[in-house]
N, C-alpha and C positions, 0 to 999 in steps of 0.2 A: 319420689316421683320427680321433686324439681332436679336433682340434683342428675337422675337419668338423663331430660331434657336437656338441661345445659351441659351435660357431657357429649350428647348428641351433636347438638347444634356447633360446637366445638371442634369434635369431629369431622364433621360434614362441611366445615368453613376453611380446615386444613386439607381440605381431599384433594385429588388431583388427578385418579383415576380410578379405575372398577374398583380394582384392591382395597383402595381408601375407606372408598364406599361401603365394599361387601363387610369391612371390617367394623364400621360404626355404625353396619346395622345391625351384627351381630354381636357387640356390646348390649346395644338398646334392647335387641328382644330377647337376648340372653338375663339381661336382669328382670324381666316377667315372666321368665322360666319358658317363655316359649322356645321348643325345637327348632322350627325351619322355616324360613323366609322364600318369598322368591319378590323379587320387581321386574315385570313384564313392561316394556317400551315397545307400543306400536306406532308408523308415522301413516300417515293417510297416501303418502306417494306410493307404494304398494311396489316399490323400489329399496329403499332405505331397510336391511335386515333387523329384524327386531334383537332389542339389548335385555339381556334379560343376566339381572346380578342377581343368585343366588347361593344358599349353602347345601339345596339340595345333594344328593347322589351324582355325580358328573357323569355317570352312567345315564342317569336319568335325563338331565340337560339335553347331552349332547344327541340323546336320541330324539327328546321331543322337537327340537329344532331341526334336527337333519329330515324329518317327517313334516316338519312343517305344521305340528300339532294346532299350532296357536291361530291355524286359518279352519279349526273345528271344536278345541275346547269349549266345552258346556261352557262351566267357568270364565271364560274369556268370554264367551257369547253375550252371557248376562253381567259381566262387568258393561259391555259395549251399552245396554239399554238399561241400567240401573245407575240412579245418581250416589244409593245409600251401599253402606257395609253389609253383607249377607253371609251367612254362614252357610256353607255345603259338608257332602258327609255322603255317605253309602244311602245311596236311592234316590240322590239327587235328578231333578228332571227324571225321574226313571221313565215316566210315562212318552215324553218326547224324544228322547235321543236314540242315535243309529246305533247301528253295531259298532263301528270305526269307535264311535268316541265310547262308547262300553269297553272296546277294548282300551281303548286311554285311559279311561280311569283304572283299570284292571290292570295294567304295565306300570301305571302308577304308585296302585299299592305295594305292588313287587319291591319296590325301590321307598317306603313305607312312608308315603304320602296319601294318606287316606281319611282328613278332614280338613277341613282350615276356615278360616277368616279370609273374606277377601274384600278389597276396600278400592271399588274402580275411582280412577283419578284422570278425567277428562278434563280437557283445555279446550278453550274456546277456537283452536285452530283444527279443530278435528280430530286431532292423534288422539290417542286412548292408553293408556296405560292402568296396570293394576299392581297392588301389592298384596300377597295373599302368606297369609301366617299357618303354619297347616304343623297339622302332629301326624305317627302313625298310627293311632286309633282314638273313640272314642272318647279320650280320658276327660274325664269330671273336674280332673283341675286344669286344664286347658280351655275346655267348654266355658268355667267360671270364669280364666284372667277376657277371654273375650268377650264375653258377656260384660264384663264390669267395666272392664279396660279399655271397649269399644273404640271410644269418642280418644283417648289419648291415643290409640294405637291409630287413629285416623290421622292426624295430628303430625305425628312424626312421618306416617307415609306421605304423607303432602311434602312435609318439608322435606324430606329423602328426594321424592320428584322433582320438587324447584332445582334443588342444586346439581341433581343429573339432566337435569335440562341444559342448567346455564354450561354447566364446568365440562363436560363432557360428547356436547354436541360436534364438537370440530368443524374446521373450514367455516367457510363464510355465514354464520348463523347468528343470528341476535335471537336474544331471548328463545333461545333451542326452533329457531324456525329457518331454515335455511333458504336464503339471498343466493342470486346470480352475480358474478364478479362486478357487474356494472351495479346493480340495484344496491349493493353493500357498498362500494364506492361512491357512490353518488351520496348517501345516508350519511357517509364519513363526513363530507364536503359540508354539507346540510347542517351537521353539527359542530361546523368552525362558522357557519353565519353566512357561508355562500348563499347566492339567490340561483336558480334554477337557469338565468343566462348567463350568472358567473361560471356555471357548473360545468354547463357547455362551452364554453370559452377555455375552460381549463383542459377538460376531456377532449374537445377535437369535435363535439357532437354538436348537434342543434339542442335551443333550448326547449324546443317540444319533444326532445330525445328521453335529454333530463329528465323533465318533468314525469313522462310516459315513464321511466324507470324507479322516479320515485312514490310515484301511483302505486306502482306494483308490489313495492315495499312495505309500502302502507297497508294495502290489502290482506296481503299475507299474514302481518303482523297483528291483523284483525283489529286495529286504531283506524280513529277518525280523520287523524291529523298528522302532519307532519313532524310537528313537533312533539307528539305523542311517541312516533315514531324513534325520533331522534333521543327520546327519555329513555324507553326500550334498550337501544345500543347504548349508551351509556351506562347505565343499570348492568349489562349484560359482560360489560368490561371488570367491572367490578365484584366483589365478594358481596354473596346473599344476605350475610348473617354482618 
């Protein structure tokens, strides 16, 4: 177990894109003999397309994105209002769900995803994402690594999401939260020791410009402070692990 972990975290501190990614995560659940991963990234801008690294079926991928599944998945629903890991399976929600998403499940099997693990991974800025470990049928030894393995398999999908937040958000983003050209500029400034009329002095702006921009920053970034703020970027420049 330790030795997965620190193979992981390894991993994931060399990554540098999807590939990276899909690869150390397919190490980690390959040594608990799990089949098939997916990691779901949703952003609250209802803009931003969802990132979703998996080893599913690419048949299956590219379908449920181009349909847009993930603005109806059961699964996705209750990752959205659940803090804990839940297991799904054939009869899941049977009693609530429409046809559309029957037939999702039903397209799913096809493509033989039809149990898993899922383990929603919310942040305090609203996005939502999830990591769900799924096999093509009921098996008894897949039921057990999840059952046992819960709490480790939570563990690793946490740390899997930190580091696709930081490493992989692009453009102007601290701590996977994306900044306006001014608001991330300003933050830079902020973290060489400028004062908010030095800032505006620099920029060409007033200092209630400033200020107003770094408010914004701050909000976003779901901190008290500015300097809470400014830890955030700095953290965010640097490796996780």
């Amino acid at each position: 177990m330790q030795l997965v972990f620190e193979t992981l975290l390894e991993q994931l501190s060399l990554s540098v894109d999807e590939v990276d990614f899909h690869n150390a995560l397919s190490s980690a659940a390959g040594a608990f003999d799990i089949p098939a991963f997916a990691y779901l990234s949703l952003v609250s801008d209802r803009v931003t397309k969802p990132r979703l690294i998996s080893n599913y079926h690419s048949g299956w991928t590219s379908h449920y994105l181009r349909h847009q599944y993930e603005k109806i998945d059961p699964v996705i629903e209750w990752a959205r209002c659940s803090e804990c890991p839940f297991q799904w399976g054939p009869g899941f929600g049977h009693a609530g769900i429409s046809t559309r998403q029957q037939q999702l499940f039903d397209e799913a099997a096809e493509f033989g995803i039809c149990c898993g693990l899922t383990i929603p991974l919310v942040d305090r800025r609203g996005g939502v994402a999830a990591m769900t470990f799924a096999a093509d049928r009921l098996d008894p030894t897949f039921l057990r690594v999840a059952e046992q393995y819960e709490q480790a398999l939570e563990i690793m999908a946490m740390c899997f999401h930190i580091g696709v937040r930081r490493k992989l958000s692009g453009g102007l983003a601290v701590d996977g939260v994306s900044l306006t050209p001014r608001e991330y500029e300003c933050l830079q400034w902020t973290a060489k020791g400028k004062s908010a009329w030095e800032i505006g002095c620099i920029l060409g702006i007033k200092e209630r410009t400033a200020a107003f921009h770094l408010d914004n920053a701050r909000k976003k970034l779901g901190v008290r402070t500015k300097n809470q703020a400014v830890t955030l970027l700095v953290s965010s420049r640097s490796s996780i692990f």
